[in-house]
C-alpha positions as a printed NumPy array, in Angstrom:
array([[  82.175, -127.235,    2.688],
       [  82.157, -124.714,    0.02 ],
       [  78.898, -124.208,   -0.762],
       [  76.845, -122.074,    1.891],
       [  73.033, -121.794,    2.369],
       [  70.284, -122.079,    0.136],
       [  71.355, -121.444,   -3.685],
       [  69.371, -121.926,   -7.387],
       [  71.601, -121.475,  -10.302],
       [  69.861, -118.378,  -11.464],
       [  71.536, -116.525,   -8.662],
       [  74.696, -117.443,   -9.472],
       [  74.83 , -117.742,  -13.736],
       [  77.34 , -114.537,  -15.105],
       [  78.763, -114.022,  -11.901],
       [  82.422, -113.722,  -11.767],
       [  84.848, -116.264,  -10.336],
       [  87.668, -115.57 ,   -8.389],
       [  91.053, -117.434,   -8.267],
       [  92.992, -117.362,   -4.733],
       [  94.391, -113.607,   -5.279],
       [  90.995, -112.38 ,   -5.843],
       [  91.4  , -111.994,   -9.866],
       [  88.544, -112.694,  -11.506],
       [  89.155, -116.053,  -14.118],
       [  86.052, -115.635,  -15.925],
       [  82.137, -115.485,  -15.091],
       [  80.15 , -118.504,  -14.584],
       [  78.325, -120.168,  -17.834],
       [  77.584, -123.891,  -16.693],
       [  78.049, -126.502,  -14.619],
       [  79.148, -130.193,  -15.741],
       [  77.279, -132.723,  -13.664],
       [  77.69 , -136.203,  -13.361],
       [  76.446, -139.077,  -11.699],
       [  76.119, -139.449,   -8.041],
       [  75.18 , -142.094,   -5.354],
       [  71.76 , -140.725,   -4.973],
       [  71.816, -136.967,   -6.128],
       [  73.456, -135.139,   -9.585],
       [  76.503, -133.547,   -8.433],
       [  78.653, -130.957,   -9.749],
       [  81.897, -131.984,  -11.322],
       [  82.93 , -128.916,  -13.109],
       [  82.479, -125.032,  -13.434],
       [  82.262, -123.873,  -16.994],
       [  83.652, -120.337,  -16.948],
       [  84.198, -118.009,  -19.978],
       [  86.466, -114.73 ,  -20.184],
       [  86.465, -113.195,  -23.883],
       [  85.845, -115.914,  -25.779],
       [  86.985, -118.406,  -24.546],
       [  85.666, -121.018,  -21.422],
       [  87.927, -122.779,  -18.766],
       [  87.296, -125.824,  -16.474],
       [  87.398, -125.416,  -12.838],
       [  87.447, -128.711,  -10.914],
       [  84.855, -128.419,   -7.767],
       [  88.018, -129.471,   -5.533],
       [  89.278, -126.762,   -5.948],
       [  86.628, -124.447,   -5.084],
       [  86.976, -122.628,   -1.353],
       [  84.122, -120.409,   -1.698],
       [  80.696, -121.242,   -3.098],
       [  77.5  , -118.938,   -3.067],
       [  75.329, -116.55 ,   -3.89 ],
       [  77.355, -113.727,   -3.404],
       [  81.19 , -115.286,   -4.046],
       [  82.62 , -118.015,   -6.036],
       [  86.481, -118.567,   -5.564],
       [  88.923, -121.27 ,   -6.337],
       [  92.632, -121.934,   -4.536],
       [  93.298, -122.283,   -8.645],
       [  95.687, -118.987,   -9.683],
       [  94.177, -116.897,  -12.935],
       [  96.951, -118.368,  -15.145],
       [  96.596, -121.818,  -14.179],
       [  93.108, -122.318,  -15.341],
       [  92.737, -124.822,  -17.888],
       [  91.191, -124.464,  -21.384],
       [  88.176, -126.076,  -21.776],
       [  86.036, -127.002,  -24.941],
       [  82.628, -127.704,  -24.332],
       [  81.381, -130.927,  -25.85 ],
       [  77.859, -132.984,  -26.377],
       [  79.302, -136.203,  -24.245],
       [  79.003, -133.956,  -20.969],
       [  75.978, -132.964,  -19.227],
       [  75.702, -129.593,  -18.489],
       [  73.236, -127.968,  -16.131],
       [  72.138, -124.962,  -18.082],
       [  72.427, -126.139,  -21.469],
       [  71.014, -129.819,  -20.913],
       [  68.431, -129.467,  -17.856],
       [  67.117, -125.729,  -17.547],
       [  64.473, -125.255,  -19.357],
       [  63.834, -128.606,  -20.513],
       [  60.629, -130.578,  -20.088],
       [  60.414, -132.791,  -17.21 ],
       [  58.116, -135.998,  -16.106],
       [  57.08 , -135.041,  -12.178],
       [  56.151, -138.612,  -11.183],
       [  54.142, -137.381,   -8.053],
       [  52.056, -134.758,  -10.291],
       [  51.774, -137.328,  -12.959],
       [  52.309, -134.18 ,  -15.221],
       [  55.009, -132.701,  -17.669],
       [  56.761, -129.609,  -15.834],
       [  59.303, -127.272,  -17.087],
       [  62.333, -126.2  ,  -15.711],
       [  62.494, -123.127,  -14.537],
       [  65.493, -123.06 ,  -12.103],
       [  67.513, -125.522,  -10.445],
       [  68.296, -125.894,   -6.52 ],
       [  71.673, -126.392,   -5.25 ],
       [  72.87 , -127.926,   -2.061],
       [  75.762, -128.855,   -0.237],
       [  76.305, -132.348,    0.753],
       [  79.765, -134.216,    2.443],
       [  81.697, -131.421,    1.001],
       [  79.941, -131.653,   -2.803],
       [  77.325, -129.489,   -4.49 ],
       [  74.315, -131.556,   -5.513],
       [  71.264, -130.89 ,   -7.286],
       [  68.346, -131.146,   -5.168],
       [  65.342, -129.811,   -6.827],
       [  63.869, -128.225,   -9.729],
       [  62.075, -124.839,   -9.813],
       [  58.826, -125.825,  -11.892],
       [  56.506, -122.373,  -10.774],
       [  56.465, -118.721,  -11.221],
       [  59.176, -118.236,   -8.661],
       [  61.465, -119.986,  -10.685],
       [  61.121, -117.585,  -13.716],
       [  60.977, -114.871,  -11.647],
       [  63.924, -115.513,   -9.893],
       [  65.415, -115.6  ,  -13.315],
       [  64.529, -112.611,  -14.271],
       [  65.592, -110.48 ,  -11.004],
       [  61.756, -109.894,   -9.855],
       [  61.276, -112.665,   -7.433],
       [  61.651, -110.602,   -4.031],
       [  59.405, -107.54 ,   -5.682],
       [  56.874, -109.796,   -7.445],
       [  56.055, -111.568,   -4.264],
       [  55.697, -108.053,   -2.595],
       [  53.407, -106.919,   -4.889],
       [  51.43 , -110.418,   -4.772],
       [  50.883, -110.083,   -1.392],
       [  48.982, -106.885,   -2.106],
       [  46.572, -108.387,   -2.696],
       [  46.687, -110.595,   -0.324],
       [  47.918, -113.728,   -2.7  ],
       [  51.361, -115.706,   -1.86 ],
       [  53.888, -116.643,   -4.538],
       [  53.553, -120.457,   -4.019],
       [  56.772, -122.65 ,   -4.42 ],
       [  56.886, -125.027,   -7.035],
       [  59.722, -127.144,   -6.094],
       [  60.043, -130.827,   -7.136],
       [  62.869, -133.148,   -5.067],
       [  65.169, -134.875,   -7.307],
       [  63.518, -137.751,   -6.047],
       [  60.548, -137.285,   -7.595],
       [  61.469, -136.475,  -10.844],
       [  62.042, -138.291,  -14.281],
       [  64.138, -136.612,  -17.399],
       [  62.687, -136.901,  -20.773],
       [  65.74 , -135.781,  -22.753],
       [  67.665, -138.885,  -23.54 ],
       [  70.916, -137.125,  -23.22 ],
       [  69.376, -136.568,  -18.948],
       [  69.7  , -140.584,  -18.614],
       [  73.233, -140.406,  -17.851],
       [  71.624, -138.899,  -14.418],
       [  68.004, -140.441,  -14.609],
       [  67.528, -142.803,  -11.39 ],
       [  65.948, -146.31 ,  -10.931],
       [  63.474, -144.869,   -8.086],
       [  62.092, -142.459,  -10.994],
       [  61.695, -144.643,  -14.147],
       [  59.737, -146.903,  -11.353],
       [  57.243, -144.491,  -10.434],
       [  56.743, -143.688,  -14.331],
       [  55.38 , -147.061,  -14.471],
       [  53.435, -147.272,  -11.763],
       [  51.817, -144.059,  -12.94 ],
       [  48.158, -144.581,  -14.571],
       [  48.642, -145.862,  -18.376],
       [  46.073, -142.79 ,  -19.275],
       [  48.537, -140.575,  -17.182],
       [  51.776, -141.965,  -18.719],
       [  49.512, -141.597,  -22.207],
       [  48.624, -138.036,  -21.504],
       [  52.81 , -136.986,  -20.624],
       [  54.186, -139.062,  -23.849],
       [  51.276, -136.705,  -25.942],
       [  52.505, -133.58 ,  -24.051],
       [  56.186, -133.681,  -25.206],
       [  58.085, -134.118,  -27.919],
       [  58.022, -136.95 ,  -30.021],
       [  61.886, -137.837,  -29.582],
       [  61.065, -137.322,  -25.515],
       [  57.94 , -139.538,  -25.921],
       [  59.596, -142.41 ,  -27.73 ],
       [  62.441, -141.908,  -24.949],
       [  59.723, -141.925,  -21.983],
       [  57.584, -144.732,  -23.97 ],
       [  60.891, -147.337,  -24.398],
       [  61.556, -147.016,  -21.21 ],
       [  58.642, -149.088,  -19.971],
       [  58.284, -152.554,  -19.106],
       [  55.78 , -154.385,  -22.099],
       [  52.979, -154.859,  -19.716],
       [  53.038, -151.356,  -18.941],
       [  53.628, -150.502,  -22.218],
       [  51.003, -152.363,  -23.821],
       [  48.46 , -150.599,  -21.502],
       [  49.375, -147.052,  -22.336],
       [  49.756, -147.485,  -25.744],
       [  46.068, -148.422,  -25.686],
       [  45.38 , -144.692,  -24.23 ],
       [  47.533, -143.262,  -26.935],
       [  45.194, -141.227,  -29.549],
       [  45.305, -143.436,  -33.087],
       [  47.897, -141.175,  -34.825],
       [  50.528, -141.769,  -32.177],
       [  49.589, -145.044,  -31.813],
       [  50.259, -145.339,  -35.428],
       [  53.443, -143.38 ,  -35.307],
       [  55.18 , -145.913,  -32.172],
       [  54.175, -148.694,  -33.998],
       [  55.255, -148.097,  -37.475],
       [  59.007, -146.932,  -36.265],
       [  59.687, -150.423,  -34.07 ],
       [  60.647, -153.553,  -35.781],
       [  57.593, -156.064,  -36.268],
       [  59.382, -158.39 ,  -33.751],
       [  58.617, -156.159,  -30.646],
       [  55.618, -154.582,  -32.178],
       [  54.341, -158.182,  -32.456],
       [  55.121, -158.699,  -28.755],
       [  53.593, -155.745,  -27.826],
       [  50.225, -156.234,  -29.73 ],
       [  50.065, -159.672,  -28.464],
       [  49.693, -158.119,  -24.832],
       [  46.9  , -155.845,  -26.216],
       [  42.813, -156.695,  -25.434],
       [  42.284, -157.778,  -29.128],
       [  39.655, -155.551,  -29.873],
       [  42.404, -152.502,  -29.35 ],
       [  44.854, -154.388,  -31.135],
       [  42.925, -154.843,  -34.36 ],
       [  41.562, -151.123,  -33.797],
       [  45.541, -150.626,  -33.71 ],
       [  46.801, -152.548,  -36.389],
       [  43.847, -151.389,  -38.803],
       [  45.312, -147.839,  -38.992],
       [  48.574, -149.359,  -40.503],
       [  49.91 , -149.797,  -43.905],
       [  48.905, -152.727,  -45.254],
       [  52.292, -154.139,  -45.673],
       [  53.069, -153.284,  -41.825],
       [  50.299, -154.703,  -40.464],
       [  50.749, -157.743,  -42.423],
       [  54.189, -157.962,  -41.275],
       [  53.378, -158.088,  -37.557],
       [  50.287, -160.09 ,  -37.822],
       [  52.969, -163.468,  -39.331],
       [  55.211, -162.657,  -35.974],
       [  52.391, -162.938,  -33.869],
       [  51.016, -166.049,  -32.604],
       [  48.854, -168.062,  -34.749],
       [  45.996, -167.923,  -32.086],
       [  46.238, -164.196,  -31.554],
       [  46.765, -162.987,  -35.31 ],
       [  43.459, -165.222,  -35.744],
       [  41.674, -163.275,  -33.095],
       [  42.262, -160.109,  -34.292],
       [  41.697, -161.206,  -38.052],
       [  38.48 , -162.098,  -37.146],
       [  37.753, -158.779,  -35.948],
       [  39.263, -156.838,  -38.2  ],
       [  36.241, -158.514,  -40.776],
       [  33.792, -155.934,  -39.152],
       [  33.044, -152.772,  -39.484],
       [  34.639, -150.429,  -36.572],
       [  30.881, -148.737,  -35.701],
       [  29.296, -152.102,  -35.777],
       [  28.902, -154.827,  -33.087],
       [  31.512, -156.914,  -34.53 ],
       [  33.853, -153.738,  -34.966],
       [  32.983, -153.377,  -30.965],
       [  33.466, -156.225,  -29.487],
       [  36.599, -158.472,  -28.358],
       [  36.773, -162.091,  -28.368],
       [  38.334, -162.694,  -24.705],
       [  35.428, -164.282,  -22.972],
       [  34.826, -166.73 ,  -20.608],
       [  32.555, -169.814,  -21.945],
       [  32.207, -173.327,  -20.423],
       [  29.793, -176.405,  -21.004],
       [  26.502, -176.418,  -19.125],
       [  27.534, -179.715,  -17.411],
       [  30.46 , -178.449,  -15.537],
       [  29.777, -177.745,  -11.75 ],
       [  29.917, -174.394,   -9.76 ],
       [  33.199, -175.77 ,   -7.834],
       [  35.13 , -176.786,  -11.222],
       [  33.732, -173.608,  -12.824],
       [  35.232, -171.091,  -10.099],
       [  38.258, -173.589,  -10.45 ],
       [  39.433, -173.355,  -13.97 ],
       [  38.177, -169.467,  -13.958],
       [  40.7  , -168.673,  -11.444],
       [  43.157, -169.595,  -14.504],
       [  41.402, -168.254,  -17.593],
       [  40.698, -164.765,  -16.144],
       [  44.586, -164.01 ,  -15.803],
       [  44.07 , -163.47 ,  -19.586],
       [  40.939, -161.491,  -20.272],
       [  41.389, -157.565,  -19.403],
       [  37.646, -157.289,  -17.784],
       [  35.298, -160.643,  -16.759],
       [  31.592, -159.528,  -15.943],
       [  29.823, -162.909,  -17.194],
       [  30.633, -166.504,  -17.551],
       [  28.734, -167.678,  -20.702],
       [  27.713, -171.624,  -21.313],
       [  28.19 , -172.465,  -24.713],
       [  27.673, -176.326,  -26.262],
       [  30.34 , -177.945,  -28.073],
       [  29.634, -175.917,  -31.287],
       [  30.073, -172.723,  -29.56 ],
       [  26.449, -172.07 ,  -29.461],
       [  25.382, -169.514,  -26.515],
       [  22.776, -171.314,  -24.288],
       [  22.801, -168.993,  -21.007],
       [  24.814, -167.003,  -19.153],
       [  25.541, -166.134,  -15.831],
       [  27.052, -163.338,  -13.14 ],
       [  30.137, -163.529,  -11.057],
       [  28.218, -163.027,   -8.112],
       [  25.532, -165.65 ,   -9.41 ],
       [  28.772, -168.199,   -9.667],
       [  29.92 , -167.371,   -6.156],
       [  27.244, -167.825,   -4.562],
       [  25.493, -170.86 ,   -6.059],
       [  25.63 , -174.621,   -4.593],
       [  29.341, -175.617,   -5.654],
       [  27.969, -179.461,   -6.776],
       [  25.272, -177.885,   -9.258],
       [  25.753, -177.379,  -12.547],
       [  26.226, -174.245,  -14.69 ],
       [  22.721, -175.199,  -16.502],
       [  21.199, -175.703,  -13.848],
       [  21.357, -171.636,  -12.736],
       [  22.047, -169.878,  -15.867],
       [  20.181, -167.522,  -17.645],
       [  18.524, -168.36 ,  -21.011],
       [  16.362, -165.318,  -21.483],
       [  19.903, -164.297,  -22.966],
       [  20.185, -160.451,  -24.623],
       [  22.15 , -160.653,  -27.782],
       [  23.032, -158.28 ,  -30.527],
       [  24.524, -159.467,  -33.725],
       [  27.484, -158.668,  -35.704],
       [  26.239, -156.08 ,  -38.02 ],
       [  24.218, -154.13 ,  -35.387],
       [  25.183, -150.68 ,  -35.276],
       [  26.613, -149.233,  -32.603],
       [  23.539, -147.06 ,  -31.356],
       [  22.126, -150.727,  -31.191],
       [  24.152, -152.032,  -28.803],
       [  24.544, -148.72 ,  -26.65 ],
       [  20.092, -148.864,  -26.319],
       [  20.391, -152.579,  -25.419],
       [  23.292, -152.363,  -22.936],
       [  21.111, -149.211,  -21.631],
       [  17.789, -150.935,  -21.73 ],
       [  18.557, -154.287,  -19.661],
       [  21.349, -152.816,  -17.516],
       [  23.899, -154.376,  -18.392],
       [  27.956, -154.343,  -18.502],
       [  28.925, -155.925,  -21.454],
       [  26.62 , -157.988,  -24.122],
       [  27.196, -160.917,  -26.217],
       [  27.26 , -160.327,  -30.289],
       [  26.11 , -164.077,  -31.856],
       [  25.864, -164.802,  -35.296],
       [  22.597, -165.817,  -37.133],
       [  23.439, -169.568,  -35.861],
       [  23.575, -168.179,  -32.337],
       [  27.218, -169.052,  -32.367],
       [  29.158, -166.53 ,  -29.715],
       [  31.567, -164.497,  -31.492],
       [  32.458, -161.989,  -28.69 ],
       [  31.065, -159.568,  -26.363],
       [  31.063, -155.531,  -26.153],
       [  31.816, -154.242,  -22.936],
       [  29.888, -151.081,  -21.269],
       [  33.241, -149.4  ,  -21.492],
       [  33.646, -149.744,  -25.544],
       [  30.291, -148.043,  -25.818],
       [  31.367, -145.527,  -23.406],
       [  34.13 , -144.707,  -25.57 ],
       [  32.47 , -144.598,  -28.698],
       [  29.485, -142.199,  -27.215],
       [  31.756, -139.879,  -25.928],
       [  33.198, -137.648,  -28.996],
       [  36.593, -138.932,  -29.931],
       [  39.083, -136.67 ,  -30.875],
       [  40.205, -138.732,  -34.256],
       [  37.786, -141.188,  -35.861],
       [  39.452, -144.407,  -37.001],
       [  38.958, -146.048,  -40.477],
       [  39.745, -149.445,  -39.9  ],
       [  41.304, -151.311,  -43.077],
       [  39.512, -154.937,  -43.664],
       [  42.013, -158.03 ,  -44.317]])
């Protein structure tokens, strides 16, 4: 095995290599790197003499560390190599570029990259995301940790396995792994949201297509408005429509507001005819008003139905709502006549009937309240979400303790949304 020890390619970038008389060929400038059963491996050396660069195949490499790199190639027999954008080069392609570290949940750069040998291959372990790594670049590692220590401080290692890692660039998917792109998604959406706002917004579009719609639809909710805006706008209404559609409608007509009339319009016909109705409805309202607030997902059911049929058919309709505090009892003209707790469902007499424990000392807000309204009411009676009726006492939705939580809390971009 040629390779010998533990080796980053800082250490061994501009160092000469040797052919099998000991005459130098050219110095290092790259490595190509393809595809391997479960690590990157090295295919290629890039070298370059004068100007020009020649290939050495890694077969054909005796010696491979540190301190020598030699070939059983001779000087003369080198071939000619012309570096093009199809390969994937180490240094040109992965140092220095902007990584996903799926364990962190964070965007790292690359600083270095680790080397090791493996059934007679060089592989690609690690990345260098710390100090060390740019240290190590620079020639100071060894002295910088002596002079750290000082004062009494260590040079902690930042290395992240392979493993654990997920390239942005999309040029890197040639070597990105299914074990990665998986733990992307199973990353928080607000986590996944905060790494597609840290990069670029080729590498977010990259990261963001990458995910499955459910997962999709979740972080695009933690996007800020203007990227939101900017995802949106550059897909085709088909899978924008698809995407919206998986969306608590509240968000999506918070969403679609901020769009161009024409695109909104556009995505609203390929949605369903139930949910483009849902969100038109809200879209009607002002955003800093109840009715701007609040999402019509709800649970409502007639008072007659019983505590077994009600648990029943909720075990069904909840699948579809985002959050379920409340079951609300509504006639058949969607009047609200009381409502009721989870806990106060599960643990009534299954044979009674929902009127028969519900609430009708009911706290309401309607549509036009303003937010500040429904924040003091939600504070005052202690509750988690609150149902907006209109001046029939028709329920038209509820706002959640969580949509007054984000309004309260200062947002970083104010919406405007546009009324249809």
């Amino acid at each position: 095995m040629p390779i010998f020890g533990e080796l980053f390619i800082s250490e061994i970038l501009k160092k000469p290599v040797l052919d099998i008389r000991g005459e130098e060929i050219g110095l290092l400038r790259d490595l190509v790197v393809i595809k391997g059963e479960t690590l990157p491996i090295v295919k290629d050396l890039i070298v370059g003499r004068k100007k020009k660069t020649y290939q050495i195949p890694w077969e054909t490499m005796s010696i491979f560390n540190r301190r020598i790199m030699a070939t059983t190639l001779v000087k003369d027999e080198a071939p000619e190599h012309e570096v093009t954008d199809e390969e994937l080069l180490a240094v040109r392609d992965i140092l220095d570029k902007q990584i996903v570290d799926a364990t962190g949940a964070k965007v790292v750069r690359v600083n270095d990259i680790k080397l090791e040998g493996y059934e007679g291959k060089a592989v690609l372990v690690a990345v260098d995301a710390g100090m060390r790594g740019i240290l190590r670049r620079l020639g100071f590692e060894k002295k910088g940790g002596e002079l750290l220590r000082l004062f009494k401080v260590e040079l902690p290692q930042n290395l992240i396995g392979w493993n654990y890692i997920q390239p942005l660039e999309p040029k890197l998917k040639t070597i990105s792994l299914i074990v990665p792109r998986q733990m992307v998604s199973e990353l928080h959406p607000a986590d996944i949201a905060e790494i597609i706002s840290s990069v670029s917004r080729d590498e977010g579009a990259s990261l963001f297509n990458d995910l499955d719609l459910e997962t999709a639809a979740e972080t695009l909710s933690e996007l800020e408005p203007e990227v939101q805006t900017k995802i949106i706008e550059e897909m085709d209404e088909e899978k924008a429509s698809d995407l919206i559609e998986e969306m608590p409608p509240d968000e999506a007509a918070d969403l679609l507001g901020d769009l161009p009339a024409e695109k909104m319009k556009a995505i609203l016909e390929k949605m369903t005819r139930e949910d483009a109705e849902d969100i038109q409805e809200l879209l009607e309202h002002e955003e800093d008003s109840a009715g701007g607030l609040m999402t019509n997902d709800f649970v409502a059911y007639p008072p007659e139905m019983t505590i077994a049929d009600a648990i029943s058919r909720f075990r069904d309709d909840a699948t579809e709502i985002e959050a379920v505090y409340y079951i609300y009892v509504t006639d058949p003209d969607e009047r609200l006549l009381g409502v009721l707790s989870l806990k106060e469902l599960l643990l009534a007499d299954p044979s009674v009937r929902l009127e028969d424990i519900m609430v009708t000392n009911i706290k309401a807000v309607q549509p036009d309240d303003d937010e500040s309204v429904v924040a003091a009411a939600i504070s005052k009676y202690n509750l988690v979400a609150i149902p907006v009726l209109d001046d029939e006492g028709v329920l038209l939705g509820i706002v959640t303790v969580d949509d007054i939580i984000d309004r309260i809390l200062p947002p970083k971009a104010k919406r405007k949304r546009k009324k249809v």
